[in-house]
C-alpha positions as CSV (number, residue, x, y, z in Angstrom):
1,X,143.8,-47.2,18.3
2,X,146.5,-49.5,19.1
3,X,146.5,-53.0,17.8
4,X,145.6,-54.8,21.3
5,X,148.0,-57.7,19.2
6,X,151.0,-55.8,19.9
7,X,150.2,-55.6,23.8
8,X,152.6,-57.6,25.8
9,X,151.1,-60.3,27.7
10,X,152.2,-60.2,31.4
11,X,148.6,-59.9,33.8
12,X,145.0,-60.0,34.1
13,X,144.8,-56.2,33.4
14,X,146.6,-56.7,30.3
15,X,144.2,-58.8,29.2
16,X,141.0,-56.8,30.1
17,X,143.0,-53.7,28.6
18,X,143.2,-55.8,25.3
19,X,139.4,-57.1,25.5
20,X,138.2,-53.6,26.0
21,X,140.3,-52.5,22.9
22,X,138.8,-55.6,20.9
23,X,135.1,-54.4,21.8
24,X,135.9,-51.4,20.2
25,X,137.7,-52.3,17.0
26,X,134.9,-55.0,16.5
27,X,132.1,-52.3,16.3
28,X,133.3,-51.3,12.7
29,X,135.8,-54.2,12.4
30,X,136.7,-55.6,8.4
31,X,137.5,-59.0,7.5
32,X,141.3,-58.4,8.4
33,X,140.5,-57.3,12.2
34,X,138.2,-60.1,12.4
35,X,140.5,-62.5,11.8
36,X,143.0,-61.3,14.0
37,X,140.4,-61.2,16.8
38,X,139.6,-64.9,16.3
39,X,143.6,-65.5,16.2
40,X,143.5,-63.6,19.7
41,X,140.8,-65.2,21.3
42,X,141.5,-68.9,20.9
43,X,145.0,-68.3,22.2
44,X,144.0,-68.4,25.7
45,X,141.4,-69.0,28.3
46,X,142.0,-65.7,30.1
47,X,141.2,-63.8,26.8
48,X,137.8,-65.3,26.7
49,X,136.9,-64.9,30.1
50,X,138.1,-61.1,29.8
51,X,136.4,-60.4,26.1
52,X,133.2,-62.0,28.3
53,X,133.0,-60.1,31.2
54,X,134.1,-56.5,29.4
55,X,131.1,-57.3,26.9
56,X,128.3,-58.2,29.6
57,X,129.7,-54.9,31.3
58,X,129.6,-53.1,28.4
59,X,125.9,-54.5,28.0
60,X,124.9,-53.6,31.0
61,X,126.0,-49.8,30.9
62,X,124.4,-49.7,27.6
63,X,120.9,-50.4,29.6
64,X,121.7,-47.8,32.6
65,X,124.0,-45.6,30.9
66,X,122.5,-44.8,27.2
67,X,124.6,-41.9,26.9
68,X,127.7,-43.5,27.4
69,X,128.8,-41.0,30.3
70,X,130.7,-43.8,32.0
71,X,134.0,-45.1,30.5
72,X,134.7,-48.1,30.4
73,X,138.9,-47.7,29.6
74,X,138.8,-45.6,32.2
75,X,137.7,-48.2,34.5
76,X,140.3,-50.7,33.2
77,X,142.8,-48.4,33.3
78,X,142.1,-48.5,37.4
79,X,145.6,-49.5,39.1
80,X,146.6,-52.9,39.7
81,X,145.7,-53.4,42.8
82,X,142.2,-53.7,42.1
83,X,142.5,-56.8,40.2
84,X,141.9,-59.7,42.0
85,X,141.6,-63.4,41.1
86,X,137.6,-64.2,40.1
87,X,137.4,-67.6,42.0
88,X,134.2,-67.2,43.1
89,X,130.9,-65.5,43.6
90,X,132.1,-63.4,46.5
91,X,135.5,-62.5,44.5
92,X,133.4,-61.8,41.5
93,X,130.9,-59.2,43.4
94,X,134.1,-57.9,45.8
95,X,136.0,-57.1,42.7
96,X,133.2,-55.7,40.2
97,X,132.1,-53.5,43.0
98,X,135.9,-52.2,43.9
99,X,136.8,-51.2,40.4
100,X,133.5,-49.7,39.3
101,X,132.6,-48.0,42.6
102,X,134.7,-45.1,42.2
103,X,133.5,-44.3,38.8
104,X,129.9,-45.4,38.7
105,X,129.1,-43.4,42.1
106,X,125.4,-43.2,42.8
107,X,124.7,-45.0,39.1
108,X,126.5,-48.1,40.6
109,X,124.4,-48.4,43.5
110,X,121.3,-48.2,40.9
111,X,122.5,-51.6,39.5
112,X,125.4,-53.4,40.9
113,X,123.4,-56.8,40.8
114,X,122.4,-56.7,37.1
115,X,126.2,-56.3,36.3
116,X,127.2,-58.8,38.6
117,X,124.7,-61.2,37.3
118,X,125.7,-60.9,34.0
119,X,129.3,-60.8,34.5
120,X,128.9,-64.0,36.8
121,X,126.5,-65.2,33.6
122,X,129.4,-64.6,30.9
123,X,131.8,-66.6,32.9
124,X,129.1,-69.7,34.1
125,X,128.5,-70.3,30.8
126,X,131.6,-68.7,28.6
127,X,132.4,-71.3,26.1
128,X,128.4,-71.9,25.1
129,X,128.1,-68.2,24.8
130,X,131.3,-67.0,23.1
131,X,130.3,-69.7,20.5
132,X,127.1,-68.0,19.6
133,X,128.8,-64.8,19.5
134,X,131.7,-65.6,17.5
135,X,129.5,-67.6,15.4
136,X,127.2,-64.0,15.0
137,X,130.1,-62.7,13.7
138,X,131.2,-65.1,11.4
139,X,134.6,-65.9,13.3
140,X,134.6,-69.4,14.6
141,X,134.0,-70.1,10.5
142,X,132.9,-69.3,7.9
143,X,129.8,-70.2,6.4
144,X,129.0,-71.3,2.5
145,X,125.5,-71.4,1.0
146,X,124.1,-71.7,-2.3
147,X,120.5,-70.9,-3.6
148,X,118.3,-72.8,-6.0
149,X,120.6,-73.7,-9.2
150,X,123.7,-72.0,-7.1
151,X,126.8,-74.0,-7.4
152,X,130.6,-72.8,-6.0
153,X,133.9,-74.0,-5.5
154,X,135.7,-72.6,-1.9
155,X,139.3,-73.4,-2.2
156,X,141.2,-73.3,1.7
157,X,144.9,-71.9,2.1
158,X,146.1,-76.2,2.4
159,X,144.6,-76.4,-1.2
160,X,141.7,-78.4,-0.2
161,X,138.4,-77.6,-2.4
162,X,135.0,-78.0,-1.4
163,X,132.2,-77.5,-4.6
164,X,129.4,-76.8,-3.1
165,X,126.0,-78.2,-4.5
166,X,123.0,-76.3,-5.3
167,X,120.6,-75.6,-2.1
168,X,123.4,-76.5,0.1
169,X,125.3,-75.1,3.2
170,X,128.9,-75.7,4.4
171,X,130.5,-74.1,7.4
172,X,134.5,-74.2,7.5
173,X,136.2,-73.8,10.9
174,X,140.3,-73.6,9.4
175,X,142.8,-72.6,11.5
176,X,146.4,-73.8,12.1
177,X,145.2,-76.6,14.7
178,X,141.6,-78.0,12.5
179,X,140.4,-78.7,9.4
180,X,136.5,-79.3,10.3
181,X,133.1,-78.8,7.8
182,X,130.0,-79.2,9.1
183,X,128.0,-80.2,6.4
184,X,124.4,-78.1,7.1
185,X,122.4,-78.9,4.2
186,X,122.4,-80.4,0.5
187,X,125.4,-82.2,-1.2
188,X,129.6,-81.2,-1.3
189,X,132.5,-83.1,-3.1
190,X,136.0,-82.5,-0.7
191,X,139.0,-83.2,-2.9
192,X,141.3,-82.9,0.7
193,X,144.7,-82.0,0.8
194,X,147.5,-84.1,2.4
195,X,148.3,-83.0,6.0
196,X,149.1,-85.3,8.8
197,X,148.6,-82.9,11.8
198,X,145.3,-81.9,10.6
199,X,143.0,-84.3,10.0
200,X,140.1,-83.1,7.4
201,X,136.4,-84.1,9.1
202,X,133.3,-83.6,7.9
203,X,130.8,-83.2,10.4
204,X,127.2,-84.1,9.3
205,X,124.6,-84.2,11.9
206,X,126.3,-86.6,14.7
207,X,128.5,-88.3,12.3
208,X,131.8,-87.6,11.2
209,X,133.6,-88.0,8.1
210,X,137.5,-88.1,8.2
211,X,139.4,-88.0,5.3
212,X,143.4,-88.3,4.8
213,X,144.4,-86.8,1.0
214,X,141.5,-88.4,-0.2
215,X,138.3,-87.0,-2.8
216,X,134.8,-87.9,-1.6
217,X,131.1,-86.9,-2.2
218,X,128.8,-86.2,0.7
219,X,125.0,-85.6,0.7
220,X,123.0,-84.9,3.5
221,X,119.0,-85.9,2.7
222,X,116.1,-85.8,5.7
223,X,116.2,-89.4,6.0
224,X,119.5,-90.3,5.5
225,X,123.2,-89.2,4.2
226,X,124.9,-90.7,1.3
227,X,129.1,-90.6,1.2
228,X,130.6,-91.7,-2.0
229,X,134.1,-92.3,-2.3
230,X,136.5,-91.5,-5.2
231,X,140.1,-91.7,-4.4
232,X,141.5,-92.6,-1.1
233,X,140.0,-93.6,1.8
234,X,137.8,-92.2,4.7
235,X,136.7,-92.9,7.9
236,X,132.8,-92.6,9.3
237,X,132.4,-92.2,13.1
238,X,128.7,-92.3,14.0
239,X,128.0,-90.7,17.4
240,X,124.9,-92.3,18.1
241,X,126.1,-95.8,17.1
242,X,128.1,-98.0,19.6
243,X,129.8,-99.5,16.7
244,X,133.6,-99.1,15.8
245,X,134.4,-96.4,12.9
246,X,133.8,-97.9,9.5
247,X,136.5,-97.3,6.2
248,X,135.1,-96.6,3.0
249,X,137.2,-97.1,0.2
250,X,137.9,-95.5,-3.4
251,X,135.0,-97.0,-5.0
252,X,132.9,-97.5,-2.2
253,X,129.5,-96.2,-1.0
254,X,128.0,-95.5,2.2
255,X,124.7,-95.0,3.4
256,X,124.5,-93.5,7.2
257,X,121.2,-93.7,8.7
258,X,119.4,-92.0,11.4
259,X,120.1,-94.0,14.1
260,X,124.2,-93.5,13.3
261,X,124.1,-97.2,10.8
262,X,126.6,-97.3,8.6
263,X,126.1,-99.7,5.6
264,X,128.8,-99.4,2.6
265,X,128.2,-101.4,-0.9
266,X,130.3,-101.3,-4.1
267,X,129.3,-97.6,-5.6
268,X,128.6,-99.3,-8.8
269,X,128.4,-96.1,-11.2
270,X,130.3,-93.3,-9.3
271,X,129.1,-91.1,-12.1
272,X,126.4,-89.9,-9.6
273,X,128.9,-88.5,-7.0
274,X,130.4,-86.0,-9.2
275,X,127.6,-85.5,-12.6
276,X,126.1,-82.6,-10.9
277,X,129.4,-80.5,-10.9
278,X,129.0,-80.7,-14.9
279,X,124.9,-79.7,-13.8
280,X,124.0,-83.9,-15.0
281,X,121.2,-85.4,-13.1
282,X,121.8,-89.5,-13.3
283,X,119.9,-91.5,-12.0
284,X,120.1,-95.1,-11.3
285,X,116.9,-96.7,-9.8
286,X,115.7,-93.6,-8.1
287,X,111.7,-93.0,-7.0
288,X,110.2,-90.6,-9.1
289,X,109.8,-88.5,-5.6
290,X,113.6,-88.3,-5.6
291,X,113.7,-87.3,-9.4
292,X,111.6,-84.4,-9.0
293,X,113.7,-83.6,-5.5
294,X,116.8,-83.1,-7.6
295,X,115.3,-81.2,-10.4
296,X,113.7,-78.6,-7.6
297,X,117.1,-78.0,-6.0
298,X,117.9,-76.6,-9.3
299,X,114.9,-74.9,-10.9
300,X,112.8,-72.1,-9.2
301,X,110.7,-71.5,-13.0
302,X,109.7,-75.2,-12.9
303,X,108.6,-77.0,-9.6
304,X,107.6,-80.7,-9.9
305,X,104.9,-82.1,-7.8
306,X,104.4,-86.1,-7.5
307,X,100.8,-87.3,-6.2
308,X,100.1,-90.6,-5.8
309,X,102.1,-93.4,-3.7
310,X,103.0,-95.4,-6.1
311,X,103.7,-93.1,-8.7
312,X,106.1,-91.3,-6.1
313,X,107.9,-94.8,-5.5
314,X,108.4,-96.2,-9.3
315,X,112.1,-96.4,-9.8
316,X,113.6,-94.8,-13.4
317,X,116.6,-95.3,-14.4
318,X,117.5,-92.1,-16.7
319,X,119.8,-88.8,-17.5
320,X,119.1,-85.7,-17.5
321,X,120.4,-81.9,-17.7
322,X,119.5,-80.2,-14.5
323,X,118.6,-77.1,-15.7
324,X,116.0,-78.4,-18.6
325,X,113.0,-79.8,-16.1
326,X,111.2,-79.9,-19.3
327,X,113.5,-83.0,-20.6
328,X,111.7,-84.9,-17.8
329,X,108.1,-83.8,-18.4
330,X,108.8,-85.2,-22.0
331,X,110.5,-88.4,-21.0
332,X,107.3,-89.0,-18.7
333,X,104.8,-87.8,-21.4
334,X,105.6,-91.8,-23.2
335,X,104.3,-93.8,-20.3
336,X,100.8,-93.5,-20.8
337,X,99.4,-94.0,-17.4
338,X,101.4,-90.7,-16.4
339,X,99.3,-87.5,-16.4
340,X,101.4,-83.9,-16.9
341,X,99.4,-80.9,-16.0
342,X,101.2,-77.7,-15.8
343,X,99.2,-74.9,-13.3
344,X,101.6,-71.7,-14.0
345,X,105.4,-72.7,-12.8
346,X,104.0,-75.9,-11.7
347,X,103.9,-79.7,-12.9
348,X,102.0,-81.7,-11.4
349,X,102.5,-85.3,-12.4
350,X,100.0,-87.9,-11.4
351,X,98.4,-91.3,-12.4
352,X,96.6,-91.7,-15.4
């Protein structure tokens, strides 16, 4: 099949020639042809609505025509006359009907509104669903995730690297015109390559992060999202805040809550932002319910379990290895109004 990238562009029919080629290559496509089709369908507006309409089609004879009697190149392939600009409902249902009717026969008479509905669908609501899709595929970006005690390093074509923390998720959308992370879950360090024209963001809930040849630590917890930074400088835009973007500095920590606050203190000891890449836990004034958070992102033999208020809110200040859970249980065993019980892979640790 020919590579619909080598098409020249001149007219609508063109384009649906190209999106019905596309449908086809994707249903066994590789990583190459992938990429190409995402390089093809950002270029233009027209080759979204196309690729949407040829798949909701294709959907739709799928449902009527299992055995695949009808063809849909064929139908493309009509002559140009039948094309017509889609500027409405009317021009939608005028020109479905005049370029299928003389294929589809009685079939077409069978289900001309389901067609038309979705075709009309695809195009109501074409950048929502071609997100989902492309998304489905892995094409918008690509997605990172780590297990339990899973760490990796994902270096982009600019040089940037992102190390992903254990029990964490990125999702990279790189292209020639963005540089965008969304940080999904769990922790990342972004040393970020120099590049004017593309601006490096990470996106964590409604906040973003933007960065300009800078190396910073991000960690996305339920209640809140730390960002340490350790060279450069970085920007925090908080969507649900009214207030202006806050800087954060080389040396600098901030704390975005919730609501989109941003507060930003002297990081004190940045060791914490980047210990876990050499698999340290430090902690500095932590609860013990954060302690035994930390240590079950990295261990599935050993889960810790905290009972007791104010046992899960005293502060230690302590380091550890994160893949010895056991270092903990024994640094706990000398306060004596701790209790360690171990019930197969788990620790409960309570009040005395």
């Amino acid at each position: 099949m020919e590579n619909p990238m080598n098409l020249p562009m001149q007219n609508e029919l063109t384009i649906a020639r190209q999106a019905a080629q596309w449908l086809e290559i994707l249903k066994s496509a590789g990583t190459v042809e992938r990429t190409a089709f995402a390089k093809w369908i950002k270029e233009s507006h027209a080759h979204l609505r196309e690729f949407l309409l040829i798949t909701a089609l294709d959907y739709e004879l799928g449902q009527i025509d299992a055995q695949r009697h009808l063809d849909v190149g064929s139908i493309l392939a009509e002559p140009d006359t039948n094309v017509v600009s889609l500027n409405d409902r009317q021009d939608v249902q005028a020109a479905t009907s005049a370029v299928l009717r003389p294929q589809v026969n009685s079939a077409w008479r069978r289900w001309p509104a389901a067609a038309r509905a979705a075709a009309l669908v695809a195009i109501a609501i074409g950048g929502t669903l071609m997100t989902i899709w492309l998304r489905h595929l892995d094409l918008l970006g690509h997605t990172y995730a780590t297990d339990i005690g899973e760490q990796r390093a994902v270096e982009l074509d600019d040089g940037s690297v992102i190390h992903v923390n254990t029990h964490s998720k990125v999702e990279v959308d790189y292209s020639a015109a963005v540089r965008d992370v969304r940080l999904l879950d769990g922790e990342a360090l972004f040393k970020v390559a120099r590049d004017s024209a593309r601006p490096f963001r990470v996106h964590v809930a409604r906040n973003t992060i933007q960065a300009i040849g800078t190396q910073f630590n991000v960690y996305r917890q339920d209640n809140h999202t730390t960002v340490a930074v350790l060279e450069g400088l970085i920007q925090i835009s908080a969507d649900a805040s009214r207030n202006a973007p806050r800087r954060v500095a080389a040396g600098e920590r901030a704390l975005i809550e919730p609501d989109g606050t941003v507060s930003i203190a002297a990081a004190g000891d940045i060791v914490r932002a980047t210990s876990w890449r050499q698999r340290r836990l430090t902690f500095r004034g932590n609860t013990l319910a954060e302690i035994a958070i930390e240590f079950n992102r990295y261990n599935r033999s050993s889960r810790l379990v905290v009972e007791g208020e104010q046992l899960r809110g005293r502060e230690f200040t302590a380091n550890f290895d994160a893949d010895d859970p056991e270092s903990l249980v024994e640094f706990l065993k000398s306060y004596k109004d701790i209790a360690i019980e171990k019930h197969g892979n788990q620790v409960l640790i309570s009040p005395r």
